[in-house]
N, C-alpha and C positions, 0 to 999 in steps of 0.2 A: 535454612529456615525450616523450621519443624510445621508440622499440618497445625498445631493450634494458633502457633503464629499466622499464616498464611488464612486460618478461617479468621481472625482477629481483623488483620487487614483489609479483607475481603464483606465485612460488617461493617468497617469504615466507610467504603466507599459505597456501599448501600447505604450507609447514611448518610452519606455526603449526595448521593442522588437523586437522593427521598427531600433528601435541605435544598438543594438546588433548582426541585419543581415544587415548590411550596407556596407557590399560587394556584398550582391544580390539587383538587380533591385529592387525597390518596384515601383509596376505599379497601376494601380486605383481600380482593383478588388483585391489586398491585402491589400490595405488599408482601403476597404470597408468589407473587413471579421475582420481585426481589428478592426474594428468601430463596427461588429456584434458581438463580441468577448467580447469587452469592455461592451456591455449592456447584451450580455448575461449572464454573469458573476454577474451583479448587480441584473437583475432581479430575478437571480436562489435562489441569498442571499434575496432578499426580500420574493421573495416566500414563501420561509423555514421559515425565521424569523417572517414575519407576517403573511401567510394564513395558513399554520401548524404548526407554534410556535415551529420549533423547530430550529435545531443550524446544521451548516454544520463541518460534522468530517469528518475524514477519515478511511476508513477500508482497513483494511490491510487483506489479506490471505499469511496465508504459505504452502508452500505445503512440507510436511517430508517423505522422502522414507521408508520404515523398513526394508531393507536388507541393508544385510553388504557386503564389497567387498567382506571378510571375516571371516567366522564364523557365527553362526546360527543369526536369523534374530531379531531384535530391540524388545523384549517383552514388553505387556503392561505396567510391572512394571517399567523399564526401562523409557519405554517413559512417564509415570506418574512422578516417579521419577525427569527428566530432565525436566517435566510442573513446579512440583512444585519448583525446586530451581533455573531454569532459566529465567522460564515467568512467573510465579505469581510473583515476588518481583520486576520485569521492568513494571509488567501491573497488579494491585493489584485490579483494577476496575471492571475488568470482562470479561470474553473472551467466547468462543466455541469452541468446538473442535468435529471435525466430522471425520471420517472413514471411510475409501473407498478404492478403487484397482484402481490402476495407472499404467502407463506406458511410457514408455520416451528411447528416444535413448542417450546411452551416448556416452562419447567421443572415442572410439575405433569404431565407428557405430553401437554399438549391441543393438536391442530392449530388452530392462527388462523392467517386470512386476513385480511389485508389489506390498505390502498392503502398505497404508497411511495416514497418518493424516493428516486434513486439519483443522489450526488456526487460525479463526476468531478471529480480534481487530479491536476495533471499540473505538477512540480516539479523540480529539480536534488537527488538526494536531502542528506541530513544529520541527524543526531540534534536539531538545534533544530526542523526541518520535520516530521520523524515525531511529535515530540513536541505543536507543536501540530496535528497531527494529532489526538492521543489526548486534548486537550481540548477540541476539540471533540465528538467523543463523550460526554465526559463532562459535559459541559454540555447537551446533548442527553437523554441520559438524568438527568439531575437538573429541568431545566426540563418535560419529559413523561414523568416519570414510567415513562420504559422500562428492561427489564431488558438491554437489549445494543443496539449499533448495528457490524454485523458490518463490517470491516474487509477490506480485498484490496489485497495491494501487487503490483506485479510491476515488473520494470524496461523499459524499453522506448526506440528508438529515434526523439528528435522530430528534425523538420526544421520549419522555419518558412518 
């Protein structure tokens, strides 16, 4: 896809942004962040693609609690276990998984601590990949018992 195409498309969906809020004012300084918007977007993709050759994905983190409402807390085998037959066959590419102590207020307002795993994915994005994204999650909290497994997307520039 050549740059004129790519700013073409990129005026689309500024227009399509601009139609979508069009019960709020649009005044000349949001028109001019969408006009920033629109090229910031192309430049970031030219960037990646030609001065570091690489390709914009997106990376996902999860964040996994190890305690249980109840009963002793999520073991490594466990949480191994529930990698290899819930995330390796949705993301067979390659992932990270790192280890840490967390803490988070749940819904009753009480602070809990404690140990976590955090699941780096790092994908070409798409609605099939977000989605098995969010069952995993869901299969997470149904298998232990947790009320949320917090989600982070962002976009980001890979090179291999």
């Amino acid at each position: 896809m050549n740059l004129a195409t790519r700013i073409s498309i990129g005026a689309t969906f500024a227009v399509l942004a601009v139609v979508a809020h069009a019960d709020k004012a649009i005044n000349e300084a949001n028109a001019r962040q969408l006009e920033q918007r629109r090229y910031s977007v192309a430049d970031e993709r030219r960037l990646c693609e030609h001065e570091i050759k690489g390709t914009i994905f997106t990376r996902t983190e999860l964040l996994f609690g190890l305690s249980r409402l109840s009963g002793p807390n999520i073991s490594e085998s466990e949480f191994q276990a529930f990698l290899d037959t819930e995330v390796t066959p949705r993301f067979p590419d390659g992932l990270t998984l790192l280890s840490g102590n967390g803490q988070f207020r749940d819904s009753a307002g009480n602070t809990i601590r404690e140990g976590s795993k955090v699941l780096i994915l790092l994908y070409p994005f798409s609605k099939h990949r977000s989605k098995l994204v969010d069952e995993v999650r869901d299969a997470y909290k149904t298998a232990f018992q947790q009320e949320s497994v917090l989600r982070v997307d962002e976009r980001l520039c890979v090179s291999f």
